[in-house]
Backbone bond lengths (Angstrom), bond angles and torsions (degrees), N, CA, C in turn:
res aa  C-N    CA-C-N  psi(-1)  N-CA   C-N-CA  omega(-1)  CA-C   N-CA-C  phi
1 X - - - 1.453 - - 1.533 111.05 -
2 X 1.614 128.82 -45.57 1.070 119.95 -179.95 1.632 114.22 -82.14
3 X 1.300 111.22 4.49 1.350 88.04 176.28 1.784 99.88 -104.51
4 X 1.046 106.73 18.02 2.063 111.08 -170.42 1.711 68.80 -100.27
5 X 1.501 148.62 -55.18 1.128 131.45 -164.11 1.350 138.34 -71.42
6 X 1.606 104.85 -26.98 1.095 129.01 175.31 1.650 117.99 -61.38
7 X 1.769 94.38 -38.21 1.543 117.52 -156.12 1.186 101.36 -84.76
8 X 1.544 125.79 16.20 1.662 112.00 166.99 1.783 92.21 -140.97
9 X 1.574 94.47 169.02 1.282 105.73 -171.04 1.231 121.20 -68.15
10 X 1.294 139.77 132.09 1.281 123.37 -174.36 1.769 130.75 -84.81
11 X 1.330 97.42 -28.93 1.515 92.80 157.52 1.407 131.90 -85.91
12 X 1.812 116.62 -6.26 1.253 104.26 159.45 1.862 112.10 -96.09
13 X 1.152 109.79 26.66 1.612 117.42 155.93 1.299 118.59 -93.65
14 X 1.702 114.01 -38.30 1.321 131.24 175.27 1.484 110.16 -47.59
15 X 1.604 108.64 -37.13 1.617 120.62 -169.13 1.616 117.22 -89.06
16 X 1.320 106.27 -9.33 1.667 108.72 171.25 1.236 117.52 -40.36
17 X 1.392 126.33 109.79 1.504 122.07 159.86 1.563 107.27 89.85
18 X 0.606 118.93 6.55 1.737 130.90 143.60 1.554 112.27 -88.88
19 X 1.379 104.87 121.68 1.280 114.61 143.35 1.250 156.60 -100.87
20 X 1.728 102.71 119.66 1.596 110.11 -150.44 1.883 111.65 -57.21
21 X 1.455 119.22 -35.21 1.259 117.87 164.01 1.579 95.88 121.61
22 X 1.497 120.03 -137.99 1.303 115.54 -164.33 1.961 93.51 -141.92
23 X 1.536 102.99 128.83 1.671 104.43 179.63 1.382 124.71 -57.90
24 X 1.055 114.46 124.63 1.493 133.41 -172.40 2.175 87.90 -43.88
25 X 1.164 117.09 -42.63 1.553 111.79 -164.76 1.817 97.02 -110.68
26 X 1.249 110.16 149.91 1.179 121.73 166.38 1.352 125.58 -85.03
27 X 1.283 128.09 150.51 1.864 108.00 -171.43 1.536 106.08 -77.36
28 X 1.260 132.51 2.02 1.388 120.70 166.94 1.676 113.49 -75.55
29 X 1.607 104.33 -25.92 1.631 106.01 170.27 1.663 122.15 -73.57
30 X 1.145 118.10 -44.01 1.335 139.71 150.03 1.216 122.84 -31.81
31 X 1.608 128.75 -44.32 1.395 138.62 154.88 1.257 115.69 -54.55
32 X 1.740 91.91 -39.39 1.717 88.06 -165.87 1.922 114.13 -81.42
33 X 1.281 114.09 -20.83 1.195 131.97 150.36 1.641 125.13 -62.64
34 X 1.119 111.38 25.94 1.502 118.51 178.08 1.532 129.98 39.96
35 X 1.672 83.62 31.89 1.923 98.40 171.60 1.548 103.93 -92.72
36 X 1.605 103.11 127.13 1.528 113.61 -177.14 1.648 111.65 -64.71
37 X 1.503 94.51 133.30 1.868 83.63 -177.05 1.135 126.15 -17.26
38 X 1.964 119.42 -77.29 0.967 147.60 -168.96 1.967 116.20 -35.39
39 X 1.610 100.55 -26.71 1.504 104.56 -174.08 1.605 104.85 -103.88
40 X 1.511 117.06 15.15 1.367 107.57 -158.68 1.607 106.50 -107.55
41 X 1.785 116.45 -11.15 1.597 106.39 153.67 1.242 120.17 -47.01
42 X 1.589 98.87 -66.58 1.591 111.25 170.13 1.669 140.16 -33.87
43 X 1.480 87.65 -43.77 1.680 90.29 173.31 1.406 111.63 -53.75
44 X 1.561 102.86 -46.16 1.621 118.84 -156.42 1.098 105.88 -58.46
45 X 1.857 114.32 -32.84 1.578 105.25 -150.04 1.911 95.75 -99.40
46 X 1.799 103.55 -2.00 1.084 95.87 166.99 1.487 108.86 -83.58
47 X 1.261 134.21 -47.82 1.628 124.01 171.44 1.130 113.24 -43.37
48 X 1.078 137.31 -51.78 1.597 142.48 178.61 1.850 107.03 -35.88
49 X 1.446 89.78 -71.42 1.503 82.18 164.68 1.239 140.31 -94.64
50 X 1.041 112.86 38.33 1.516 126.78 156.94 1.528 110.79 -100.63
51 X 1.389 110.74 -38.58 1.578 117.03 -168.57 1.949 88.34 -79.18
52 X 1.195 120.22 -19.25 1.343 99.85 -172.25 1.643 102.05 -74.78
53 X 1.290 125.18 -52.61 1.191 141.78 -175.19 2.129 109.81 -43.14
54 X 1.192 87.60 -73.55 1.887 101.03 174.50 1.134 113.60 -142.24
55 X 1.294 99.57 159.21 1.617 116.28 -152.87 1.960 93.68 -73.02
56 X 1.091 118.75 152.99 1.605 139.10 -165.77 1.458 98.10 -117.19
57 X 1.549 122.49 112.75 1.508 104.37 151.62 1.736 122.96 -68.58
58 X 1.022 80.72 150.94 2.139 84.59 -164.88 1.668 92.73 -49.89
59 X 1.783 101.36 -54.84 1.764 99.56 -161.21 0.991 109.22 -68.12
60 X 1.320 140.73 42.92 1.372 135.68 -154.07 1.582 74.85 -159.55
61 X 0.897 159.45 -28.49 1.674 138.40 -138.21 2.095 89.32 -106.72
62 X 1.416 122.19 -34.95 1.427 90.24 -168.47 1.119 122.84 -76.13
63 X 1.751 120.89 -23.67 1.368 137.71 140.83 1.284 115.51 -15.33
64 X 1.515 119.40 -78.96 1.112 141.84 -172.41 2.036 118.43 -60.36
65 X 1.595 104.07 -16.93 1.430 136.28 145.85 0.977 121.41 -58.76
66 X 1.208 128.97 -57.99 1.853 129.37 -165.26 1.570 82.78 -80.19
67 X 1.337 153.68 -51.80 1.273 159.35 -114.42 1.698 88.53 -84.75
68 X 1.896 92.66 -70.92 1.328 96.54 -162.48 2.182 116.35 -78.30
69 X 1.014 106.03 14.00 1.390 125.54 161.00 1.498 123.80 -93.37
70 X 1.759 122.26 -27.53 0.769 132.16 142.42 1.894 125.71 -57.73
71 X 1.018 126.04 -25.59 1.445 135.41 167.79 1.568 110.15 -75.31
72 X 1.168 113.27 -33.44 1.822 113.74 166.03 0.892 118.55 -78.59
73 X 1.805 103.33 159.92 1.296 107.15 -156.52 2.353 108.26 -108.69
């Protein structure tokens, strides 16, 4: 049993059944901000849930884009 628990991620278990909502940026903005395709689901679904949590100033979000694209790997 603890290794069926161990063996998945725990904060994307934490996230079951919550919905993160829809990204404050579109991936054509994200491109255009020099986020590499490949990291730009990810970014989104990190804005998503951030914008669900507290409110985001817009001019603050492409900043706050390169940031969390910089934290991926």
């Amino acid at each position: 049993m603890s290794q069926w628990i161990w063996s998945h991620d725990p904060l994307a278990v934490s996230r079951l059944g919550n919905d993160p909502g829809k990204s404050p940026l579109d991936s054509g903005a994200l491109l255009a901000l020099g986020i590499p395709a490949r990291k730009v689901p990810r970014v989104q679904a990190e804005l998503a849930r951030l914008s669900a949590r507290t409110p985001l100033d817009p001019a603050a979000l492409p900043e706050l884009a390169r940031q969390i694209a910089r934290q991926l790997c």
